[in-house]
C-alpha positions in Angstrom: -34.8 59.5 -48.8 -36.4 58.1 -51.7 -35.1 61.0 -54.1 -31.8 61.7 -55.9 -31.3 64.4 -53.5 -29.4 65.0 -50.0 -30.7 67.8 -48.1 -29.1 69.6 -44.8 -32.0 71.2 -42.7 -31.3 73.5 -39.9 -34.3 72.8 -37.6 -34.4 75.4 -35.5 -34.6 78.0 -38.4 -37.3 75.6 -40.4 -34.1 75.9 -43.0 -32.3 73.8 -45.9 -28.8 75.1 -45.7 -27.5 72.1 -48.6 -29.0 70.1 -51.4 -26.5 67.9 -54.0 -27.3 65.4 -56.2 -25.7 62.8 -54.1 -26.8 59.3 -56.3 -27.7 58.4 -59.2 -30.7 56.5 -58.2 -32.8 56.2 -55.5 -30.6 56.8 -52.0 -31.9 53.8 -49.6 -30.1 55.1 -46.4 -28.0 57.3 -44.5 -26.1 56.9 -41.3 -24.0 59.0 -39.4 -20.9 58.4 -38.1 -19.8 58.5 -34.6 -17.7 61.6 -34.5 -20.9 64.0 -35.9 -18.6 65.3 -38.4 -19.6 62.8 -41.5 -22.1 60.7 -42.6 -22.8 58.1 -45.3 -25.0 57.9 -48.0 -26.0 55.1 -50.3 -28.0 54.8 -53.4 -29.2 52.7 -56.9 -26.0 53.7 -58.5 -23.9 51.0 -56.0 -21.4 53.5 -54.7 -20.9 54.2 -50.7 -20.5 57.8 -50.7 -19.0 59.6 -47.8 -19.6 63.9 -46.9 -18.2 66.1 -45.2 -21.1 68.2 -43.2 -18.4 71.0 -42.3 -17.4 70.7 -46.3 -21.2 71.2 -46.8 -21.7 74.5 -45.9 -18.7 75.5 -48.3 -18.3 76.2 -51.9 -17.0 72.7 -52.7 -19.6 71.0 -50.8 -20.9 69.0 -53.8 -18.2 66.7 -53.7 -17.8 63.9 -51.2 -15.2 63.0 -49.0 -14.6 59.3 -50.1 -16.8 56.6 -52.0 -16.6 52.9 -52.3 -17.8 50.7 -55.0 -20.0 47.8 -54.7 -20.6 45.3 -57.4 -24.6 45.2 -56.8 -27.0 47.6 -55.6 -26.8 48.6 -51.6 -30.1 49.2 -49.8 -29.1 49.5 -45.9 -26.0 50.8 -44.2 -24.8 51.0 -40.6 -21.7 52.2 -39.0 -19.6 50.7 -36.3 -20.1 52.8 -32.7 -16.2 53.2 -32.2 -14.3 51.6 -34.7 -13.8 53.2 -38.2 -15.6 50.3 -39.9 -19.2 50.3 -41.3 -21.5 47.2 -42.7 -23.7 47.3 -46.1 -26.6 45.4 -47.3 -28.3 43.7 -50.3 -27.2 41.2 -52.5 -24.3 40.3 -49.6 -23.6 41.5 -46.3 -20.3 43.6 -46.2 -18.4 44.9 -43.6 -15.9 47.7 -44.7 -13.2 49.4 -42.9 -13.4 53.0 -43.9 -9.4 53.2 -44.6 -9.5 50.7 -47.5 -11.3 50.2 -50.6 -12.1 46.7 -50.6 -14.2 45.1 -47.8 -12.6 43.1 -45.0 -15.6 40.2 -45.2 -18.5 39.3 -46.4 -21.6 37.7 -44.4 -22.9 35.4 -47.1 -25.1 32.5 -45.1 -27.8 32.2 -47.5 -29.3 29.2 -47.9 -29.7 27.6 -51.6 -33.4 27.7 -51.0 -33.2 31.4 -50.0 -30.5 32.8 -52.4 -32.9 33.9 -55.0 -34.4 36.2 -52.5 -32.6 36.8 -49.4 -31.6 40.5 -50.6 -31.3 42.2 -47.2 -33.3 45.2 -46.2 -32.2 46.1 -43.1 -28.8 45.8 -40.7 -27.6 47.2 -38.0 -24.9 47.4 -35.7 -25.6 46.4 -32.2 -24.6 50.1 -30.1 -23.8 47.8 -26.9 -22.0 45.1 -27.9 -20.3 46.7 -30.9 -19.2 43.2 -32.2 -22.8 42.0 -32.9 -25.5 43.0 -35.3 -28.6 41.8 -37.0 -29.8 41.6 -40.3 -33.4 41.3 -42.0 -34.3 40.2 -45.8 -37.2 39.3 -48.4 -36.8 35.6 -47.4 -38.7 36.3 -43.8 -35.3 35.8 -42.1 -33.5 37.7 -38.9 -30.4 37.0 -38.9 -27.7 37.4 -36.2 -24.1 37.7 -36.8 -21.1 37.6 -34.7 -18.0 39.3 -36.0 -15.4 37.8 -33.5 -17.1 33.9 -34.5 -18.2 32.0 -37.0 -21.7 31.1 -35.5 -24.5 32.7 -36.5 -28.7 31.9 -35.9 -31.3 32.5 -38.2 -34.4 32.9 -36.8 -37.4 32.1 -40.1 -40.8 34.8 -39.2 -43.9 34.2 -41.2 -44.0 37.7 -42.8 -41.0 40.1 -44.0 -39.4 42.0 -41.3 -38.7 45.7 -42.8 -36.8 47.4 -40.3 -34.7 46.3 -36.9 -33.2 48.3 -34.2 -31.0 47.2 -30.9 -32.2 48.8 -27.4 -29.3 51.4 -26.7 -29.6 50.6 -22.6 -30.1 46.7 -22.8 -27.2 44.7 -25.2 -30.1 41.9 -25.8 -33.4 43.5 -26.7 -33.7 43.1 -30.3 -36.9 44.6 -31.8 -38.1 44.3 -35.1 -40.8 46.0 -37.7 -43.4 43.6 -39.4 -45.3 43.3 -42.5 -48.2 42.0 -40.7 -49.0 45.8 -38.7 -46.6 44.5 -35.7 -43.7 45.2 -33.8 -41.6 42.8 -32.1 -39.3 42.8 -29.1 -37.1 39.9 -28.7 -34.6 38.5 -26.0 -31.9 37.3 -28.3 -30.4 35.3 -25.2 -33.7 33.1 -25.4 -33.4 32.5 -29.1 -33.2 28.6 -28.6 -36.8 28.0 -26.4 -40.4 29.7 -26.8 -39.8 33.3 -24.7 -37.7 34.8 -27.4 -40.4 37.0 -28.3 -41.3 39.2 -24.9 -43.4 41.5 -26.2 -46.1 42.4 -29.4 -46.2 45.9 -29.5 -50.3 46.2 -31.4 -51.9 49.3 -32.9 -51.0 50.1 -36.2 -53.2 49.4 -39.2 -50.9 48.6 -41.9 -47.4 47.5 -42.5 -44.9 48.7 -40.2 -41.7 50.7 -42.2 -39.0 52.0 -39.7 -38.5 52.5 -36.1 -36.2 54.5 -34.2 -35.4 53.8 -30.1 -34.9 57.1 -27.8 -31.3 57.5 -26.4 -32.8 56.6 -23.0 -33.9 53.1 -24.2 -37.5 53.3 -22.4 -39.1 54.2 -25.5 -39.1 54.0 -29.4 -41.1 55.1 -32.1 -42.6 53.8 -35.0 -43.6 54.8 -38.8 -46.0 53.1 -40.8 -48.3 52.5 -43.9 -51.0 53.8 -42.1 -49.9 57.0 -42.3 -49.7 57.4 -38.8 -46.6 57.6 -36.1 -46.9 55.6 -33.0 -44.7 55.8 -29.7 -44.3 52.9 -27.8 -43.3 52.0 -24.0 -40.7 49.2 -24.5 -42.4 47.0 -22.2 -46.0 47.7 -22.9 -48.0 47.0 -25.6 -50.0 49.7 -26.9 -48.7 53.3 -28.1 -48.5 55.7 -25.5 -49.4 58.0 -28.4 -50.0 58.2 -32.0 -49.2 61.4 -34.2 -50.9 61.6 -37.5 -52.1 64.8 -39.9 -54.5 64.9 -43.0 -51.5 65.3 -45.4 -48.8 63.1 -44.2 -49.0 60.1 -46.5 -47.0 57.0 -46.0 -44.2 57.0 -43.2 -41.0 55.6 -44.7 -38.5 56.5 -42.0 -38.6 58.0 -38.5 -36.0 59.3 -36.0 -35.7 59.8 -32.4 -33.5 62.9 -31.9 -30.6 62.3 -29.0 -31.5 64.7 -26.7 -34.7 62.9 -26.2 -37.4 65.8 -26.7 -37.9 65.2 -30.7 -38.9 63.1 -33.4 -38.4 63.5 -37.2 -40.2 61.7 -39.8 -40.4 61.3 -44.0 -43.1 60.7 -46.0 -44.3 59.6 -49.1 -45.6 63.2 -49.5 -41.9 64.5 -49.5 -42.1 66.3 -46.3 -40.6 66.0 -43.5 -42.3 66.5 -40.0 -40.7 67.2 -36.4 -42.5 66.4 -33.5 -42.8 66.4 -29.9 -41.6 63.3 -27.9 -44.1 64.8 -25.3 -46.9 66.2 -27.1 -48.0 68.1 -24.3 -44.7 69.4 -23.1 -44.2 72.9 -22.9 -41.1 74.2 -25.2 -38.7 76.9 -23.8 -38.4 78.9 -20.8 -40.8 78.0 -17.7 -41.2 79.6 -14.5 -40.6 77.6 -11.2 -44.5 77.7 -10.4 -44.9 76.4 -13.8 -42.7 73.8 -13.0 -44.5 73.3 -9.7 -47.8 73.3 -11.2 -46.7 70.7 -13.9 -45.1 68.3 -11.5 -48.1 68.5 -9.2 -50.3 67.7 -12.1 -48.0 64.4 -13.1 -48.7 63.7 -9.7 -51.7 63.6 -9.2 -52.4 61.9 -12.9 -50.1 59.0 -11.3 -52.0 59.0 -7.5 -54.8 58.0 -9.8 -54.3 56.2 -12.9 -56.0 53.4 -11.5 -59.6 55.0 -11.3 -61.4 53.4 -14.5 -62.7 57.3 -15.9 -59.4 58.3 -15.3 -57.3 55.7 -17.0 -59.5 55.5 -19.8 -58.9 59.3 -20.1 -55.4 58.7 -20.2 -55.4 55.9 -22.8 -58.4 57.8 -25.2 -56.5 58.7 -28.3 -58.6 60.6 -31.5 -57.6 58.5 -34.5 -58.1 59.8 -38.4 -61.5 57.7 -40.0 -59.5 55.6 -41.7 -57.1 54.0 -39.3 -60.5 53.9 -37.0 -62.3 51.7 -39.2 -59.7 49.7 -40.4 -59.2 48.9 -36.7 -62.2 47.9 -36.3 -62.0 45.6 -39.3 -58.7 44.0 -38.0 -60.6 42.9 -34.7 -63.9 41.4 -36.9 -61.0 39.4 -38.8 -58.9 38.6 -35.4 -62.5 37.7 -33.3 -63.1 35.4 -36.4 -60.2 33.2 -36.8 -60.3 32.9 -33.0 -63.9 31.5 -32.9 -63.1 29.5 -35.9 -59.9 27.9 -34.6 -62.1 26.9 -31.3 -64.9 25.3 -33.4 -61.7 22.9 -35.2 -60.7 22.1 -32.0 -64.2 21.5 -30.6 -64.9 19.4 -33.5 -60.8 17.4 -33.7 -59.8 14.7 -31.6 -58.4 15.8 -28.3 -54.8 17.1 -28.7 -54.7 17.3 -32.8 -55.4 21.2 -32.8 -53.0 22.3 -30.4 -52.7 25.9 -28.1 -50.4 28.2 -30.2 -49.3 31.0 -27.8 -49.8 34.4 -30.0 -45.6 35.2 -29.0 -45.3 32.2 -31.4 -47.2 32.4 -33.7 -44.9 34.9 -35.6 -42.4 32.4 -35.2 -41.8 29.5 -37.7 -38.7 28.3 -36.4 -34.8 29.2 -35.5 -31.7 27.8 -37.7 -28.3 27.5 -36.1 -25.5 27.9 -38.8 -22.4 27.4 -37.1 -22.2 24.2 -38.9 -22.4 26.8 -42.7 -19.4 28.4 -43.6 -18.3 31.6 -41.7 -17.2 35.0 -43.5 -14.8 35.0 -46.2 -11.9 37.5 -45.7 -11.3 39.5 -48.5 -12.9 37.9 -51.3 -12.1 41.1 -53.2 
């Protein structure tokens, strides 16, 4: 999505069936909406565009739907799960109803320290409780609205957060893609004490871009600078597995498809890849004694999995040279700040370097805005 260009792709026939010139400028996002029949689109050129996908496939498709104008540049866009109502991102924090021109309010919390760069890069919609979602920007900042209130909390992170998504299955598991190689999971009923963050999900080498959670809410995946794609347990804290090839470049976006059995990602190399949720599941028609034989194997992997050869089988992933030593590297660096932080507190007076658990470290501190001004309603 970092071209001029939409393009429709029927997967099962490796096809593109549609390509307009939908922007003009960069498009920063798409997102469907909730009926299958539509999606959005938007771009440099600060226009909310709207298509048709039945329209696509005709001779008019090169015309959109419906489009909205924005007085500064969008760069994220997410739709309402029911409702006909989506929200936009950069300068401010819109949310539109689809029926009008104008939007119906705009989230604009910035503080005066923050303004000159708090452009947003990510929001989304929260698919459980449709009234909430989350925003991220360049000032470090996750921010969580409330469209039925005027509060809001802003919690500050040490490093940019580029991408967020909500857990489909639980309403309060936030999680959210770092710049410093991380991903974090966090309990956004625990956003006022130390346990907000529950889990660090480790293994990537370089900035994390996008993630993507599977409709059953067990598992999500990942796409970073590294070049690599990682899948994650949602309550573990290494990659089940990690998919990577010689000529994929950067990830910049990834998707979990919804009937759980395929991912799709973009990269810098203009391609775009589908893969396996399983790697090593069999596609198409099986036998019942291939069934049988499968589910005996799974068995017996699990009656197991706690033999040492065994699980390190399991967990043994082959990893491209340069993710290898660059993780490597990454444990020289993490082995020496550790051994230098116990030599400061060796060497301080009792008590004046204190413990910093690592699910805080991230952390630099949480903000409660319900004393700032709430949304302003149609400022248009």
């Amino acid at each position: 999505m970092t071209s001029t260009r939409l393009k429709l792709w029927d997967i099962s026939k490796m096809r593109c069936d549609w390509t307009v010139q939908a922007h003009k400028g960069q498009i920063w996002s798409l997102v469907a909406a909730p009926d299958g029949a539509s999606f959005f689109s938007v771009g440099n050129d600060k226009t909310v565009k709207r298509w048709s996908l039945q329209q696509s496939l005709e001779e008019n498709g090169d015309l959109p739907v419906d489009t909205w104008m924005c007085d500064s540049i969008v760069t994220g866009i997410t739709h309402h799960r029911y409702r006909n109502e989506f929200i936009t991102c950069g300068e401010r924090v819109l949310l539109w109803d689809a029926n009008t021109k104008s939007p119906k309010s705009s989230y604009d919390w910035s503080t005066s320290s923050d303004r000159n760069d708090a452009s947003v890069v990510s929001v989304k919609f929260n698919p459980v409780e449709t009234d909430l979602f989350a925003s991220s920007d360049h000032a470090n900042n996750i921010v969580l609205y409330d469209t039925r209130a005027k509060e809001v909390k802003k919690l500050k992170m040490t490093l940019r957060v580029n991408a967020l998504a909500w857990n489909p299955m639980e309403a309060f598991i936030l999680t959210a893609a770092s710049e410093d190689y991380n991903v974090y999971s966090f309990d956004i009923r625990n956003m006022n004490n130390n346990n907000r963050v529950i889990t660090i999900h480790q293994g990537h080498t370089s900035a994390v871009i996008d993630l993507h959670y599977a409709p059953t809410g067990c598992e999500f995946c990942t796409g970073s600078y590294d070049r690599s794609v990682r899948i994650f347990r949602t309550h573990e804290a290494r990659s089940r597995d990690v998919y990577h090839t010689k000529r994929m470049f950067k990830v910049g976006c990834v998707l979990w498809s919804g009937d759980n059995k395929y991912i799709v990602s973009g990269s810098s190399d203009h391609n775009a890849r589908v893969w396996k949720a399983v790697s090593n599941e069999k596609m198409g028609i099986m036998r019942p004694r291939e069934h049988a034989a499968i589910n005996y194997s799974e068995e017996l992997k699990r009656k197991f999995s706690k033999f040492p050869q065994i699980s390190r089988i399991a967990r043994h992933r082959h990893l491209p040279k340069h993710i290898y030593h660059a993780k490597k590297e990454l444990h020289i660096i993490k082995e020496s700040r550790a051994r230098k932080e116990a030599n400061l507190r060796k060497r301080s007076k009792p008590g004046s370097v204190p413990y910093v658990p690592a699910r805080q470290k991230p952390v630099v501190g949480l903000q409660d805005e319900a004393d700032m001004p709430g949304p302003s309603q149609g400022f248009w």
